[in-house]
N, C-alpha and C positions, 0 to 999 in steps of 0.2 A: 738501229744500233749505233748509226754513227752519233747522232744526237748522245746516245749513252756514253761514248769512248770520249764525247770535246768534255760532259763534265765530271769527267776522272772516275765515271761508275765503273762497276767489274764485275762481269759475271762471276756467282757463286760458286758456280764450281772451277774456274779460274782461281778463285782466292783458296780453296780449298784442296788444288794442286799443288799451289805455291807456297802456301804455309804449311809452318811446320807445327807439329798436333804433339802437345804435351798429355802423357801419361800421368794422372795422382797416384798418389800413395795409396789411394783407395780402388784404382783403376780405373774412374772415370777418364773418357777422353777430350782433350778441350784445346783449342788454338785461340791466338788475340793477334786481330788484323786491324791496321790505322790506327787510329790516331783516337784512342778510347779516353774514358772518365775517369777510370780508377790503375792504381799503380797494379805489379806482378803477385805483389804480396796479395793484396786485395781478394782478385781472382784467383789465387792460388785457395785462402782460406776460405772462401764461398765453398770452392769444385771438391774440397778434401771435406766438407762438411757432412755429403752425402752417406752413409754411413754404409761398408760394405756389403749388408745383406742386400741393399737397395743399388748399388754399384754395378753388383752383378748383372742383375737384370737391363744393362742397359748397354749392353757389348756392343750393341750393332748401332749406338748414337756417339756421334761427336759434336761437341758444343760450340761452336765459332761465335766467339765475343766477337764483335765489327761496330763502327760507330752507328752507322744505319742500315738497314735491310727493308728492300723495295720493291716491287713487283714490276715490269717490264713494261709494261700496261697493264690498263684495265682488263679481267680475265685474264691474264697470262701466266702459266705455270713458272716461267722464265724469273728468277731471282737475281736481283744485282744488289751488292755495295758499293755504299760510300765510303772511301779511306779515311774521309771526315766529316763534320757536319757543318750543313747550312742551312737556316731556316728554310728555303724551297726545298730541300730535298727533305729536311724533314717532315715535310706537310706531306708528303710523298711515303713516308715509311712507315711501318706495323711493327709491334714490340717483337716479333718472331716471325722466321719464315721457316719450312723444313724444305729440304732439298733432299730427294734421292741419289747421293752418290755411289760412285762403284761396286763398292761392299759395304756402304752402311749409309745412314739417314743422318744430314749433315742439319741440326738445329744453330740458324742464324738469329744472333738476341742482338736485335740496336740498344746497345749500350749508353748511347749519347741522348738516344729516343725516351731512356727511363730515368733521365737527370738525376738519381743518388744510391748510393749502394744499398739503401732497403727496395726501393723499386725495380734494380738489378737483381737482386738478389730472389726477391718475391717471384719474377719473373722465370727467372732459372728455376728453382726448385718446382714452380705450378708444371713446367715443363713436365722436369722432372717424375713428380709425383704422379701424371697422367702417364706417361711413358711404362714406368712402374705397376699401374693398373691395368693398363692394357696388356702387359705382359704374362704378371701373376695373378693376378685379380685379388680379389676383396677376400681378407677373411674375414673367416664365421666369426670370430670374437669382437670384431670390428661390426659387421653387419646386425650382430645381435644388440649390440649396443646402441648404434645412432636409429636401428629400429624401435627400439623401447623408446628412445628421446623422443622420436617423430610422433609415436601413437599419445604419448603422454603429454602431447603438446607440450614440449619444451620451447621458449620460444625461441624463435630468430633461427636463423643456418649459416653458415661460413661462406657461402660465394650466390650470385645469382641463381648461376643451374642447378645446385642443391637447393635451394630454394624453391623453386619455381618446379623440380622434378618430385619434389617434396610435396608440395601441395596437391599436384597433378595423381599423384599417388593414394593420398587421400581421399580425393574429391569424392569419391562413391560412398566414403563411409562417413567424412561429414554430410551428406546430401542426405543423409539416411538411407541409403541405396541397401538392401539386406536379400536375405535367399527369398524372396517373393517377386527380385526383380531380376530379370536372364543377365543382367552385367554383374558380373563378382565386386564386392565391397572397395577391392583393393586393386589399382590399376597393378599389375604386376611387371610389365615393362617398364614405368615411371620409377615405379619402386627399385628396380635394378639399376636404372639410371640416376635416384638419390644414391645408392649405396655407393657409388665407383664414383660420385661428386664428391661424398661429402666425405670417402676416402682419401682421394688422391687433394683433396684442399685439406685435412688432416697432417698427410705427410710432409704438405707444402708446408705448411705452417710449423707443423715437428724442425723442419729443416730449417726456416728462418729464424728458429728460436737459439738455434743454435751459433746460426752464424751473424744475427745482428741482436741486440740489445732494443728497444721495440716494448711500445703501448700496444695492447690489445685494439685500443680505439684507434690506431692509426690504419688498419682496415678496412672500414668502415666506408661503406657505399651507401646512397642513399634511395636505393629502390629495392632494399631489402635489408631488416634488421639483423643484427647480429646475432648469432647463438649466444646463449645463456654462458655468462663464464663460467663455471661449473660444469657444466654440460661439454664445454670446450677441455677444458682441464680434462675431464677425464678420459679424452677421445684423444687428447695428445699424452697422459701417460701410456697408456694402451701402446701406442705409435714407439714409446720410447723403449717399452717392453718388449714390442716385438723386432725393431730397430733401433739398438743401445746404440750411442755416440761412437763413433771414433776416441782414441786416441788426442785429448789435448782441447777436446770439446766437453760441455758440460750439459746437461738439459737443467731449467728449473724456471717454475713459475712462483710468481709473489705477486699475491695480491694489491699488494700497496706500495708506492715507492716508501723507498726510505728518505725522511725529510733531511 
C-alpha cells in the first residue's frame, strides 16, 4: 500500500467517504472524483437520462465517475483510484470496478479509461441496464419477442453474451436434437441467460439513444454480428413503452441520416 499512497492512488472507499454523492432528479445516486473528461453538465445529462421506472430499482448503487479505477493486485478484491491519469496507471485499470460499501454498492467507471462521452456513457447505462435486470428481471413482453427473433433466425445479437447465450440455446435444435434424444431441443439455462443479455443491452442502448446522438454502426464488435436493425428497432421501442423518457429527453430512431 505504501507503493499505492507515493503514486497519489486512494482507496475506493476512502474516495467514497470523502466525496460528496449528488442526488438526480430522477433519483439516481452519483459523485465525480479527480480530475475527469467531461464537464458537470455532461454527467449531470448522462445520470437524469435513466428514466424513473428504471431509477427506482437501483436504490442501493451509487455511481462514482473517477478518472481511473484499479484493482490492488492481481486477484485482489481491494479497489483504488487515480485522482488522474497516466498511461501506467492506465494499463493498470478496467472500465468498472463495484465496491461493497456501508449501505449500498459503490459502481467505480474510469472515465478517462473510455476516452469520449459515447464510451462513458455506453458504459454507465450497460452497468446500468444489468443492475436493472438483476433486480426486476426480464419481462414477458420482452422475452417473447427477442425469443421469436432468436427462433426465426434473425440475424446478429447486440453484445457478445447474447450472442454466444444465444447460440448456446440453440444448439439442440439446430443439431436436430428432438424427443427421440434424452437432451431437450432447447438449452433452457442458455436460453434465460440470452433473455436477461439481450434485455439489459436493450436498455443500455434505450438509454444511450437518449443521451448521445449515435450510429447504430458505432457498436459494432467484430466477433459477433450485429442484430438486424429492425429487429433492434423494435426491442428498443418495447424498451421506450415500458420505460417512457424523462422529462427533456426524447426517444427516436431514423433510419437514414439526413444529408
Amino acid at each position: 500500500m505504501a507503493e499505492s499512497v507515493q503514486n497519489g492512488l486512494v482507496q475506493a472507499a476512502q474516495v467514497a467517504r470523502e466525496t460528496a454523492v449528488q442526488r438526480a432528479a430522477n433519483g439516481v445516486r452519483y459523485a465525480i472524483f479527480g480530475d475527469n473528461s467531461l464537464e458537470q453538465k455532461d454527467f449531470d445529462r448522462m445520470v437524469q437520462a435513466v428514466p424513473a421506472a428504471i431509477a427506482n430499482a437501483l436504490e442501493r448503487k451509487t455511481y462514482y465517475f473517477v478518472p481511473l479505477a484499479l484493482s490492488e493486485s492481481r486477484g485482489s478484491e481491494t479497489t483504488l483510484v487515480a485522482p488522474a491519469f497516466t498511461p501506467e496507471l492506465g494499463d493498470q485499470a478496467t472500465c468498472h470496478r463495484n465496491v461493497s460499501l456501508d449501505n449500498s454498492e459503490g459502481v467505480f467507471i474510469s472515465t478517462r479509461l473510455l476516452g469520449d462521452r459515447f464510451a462513458l456513457a455506453f458504459e454507465f447505462f450497460i452497468n446500468v441496464g444489468h443492475a436493472f435486470v438483476d433486480l426486476a428481471g426480464v419481462p414477458e413482453e420482452f422475452n417473447q419477442m427477442a425469443w421469436s427473433q432468436a427462433t426465426a433466425d434473425v440475424r446478429g445479437e447486440t453484445s457478445q453474451d447474447s450472442w454466444e447465450s444465444r447460440n448456446l440455446a440453440l444448439a439442440g435444435r439446430n443439431n436436430g436434437v428432438g424427443a427421440s434424444d434424452a437432451r431437450p431441443a432447447i438449452d433452457e439455462k442458455a436460453k434465460s441467460s440470452f433473455l436477461e443479455s439481450a434485455f439489459s443491452d436493450a436498455v443500455a442502448i434505450y438509454l444511450l439513444s437518449l443521451s448521445v446522438d449515435f450510429d447504430y454502426s458505432e457498436l459494432r464488435e467484430r466477433e459477433y454480428p450485429l442484430l438486424a436493425p429492425q429487429a433492434l428497432a423494435n426491442r428498443l421501442r418495447l424498451a421506450a413503452k415500458l420505460f417512457p423518457p424523462n422529462p427533456g429527453y426524447e426517444f427516436a430512431i431514423r433510419y437514414r441520416r439526413r444529408a
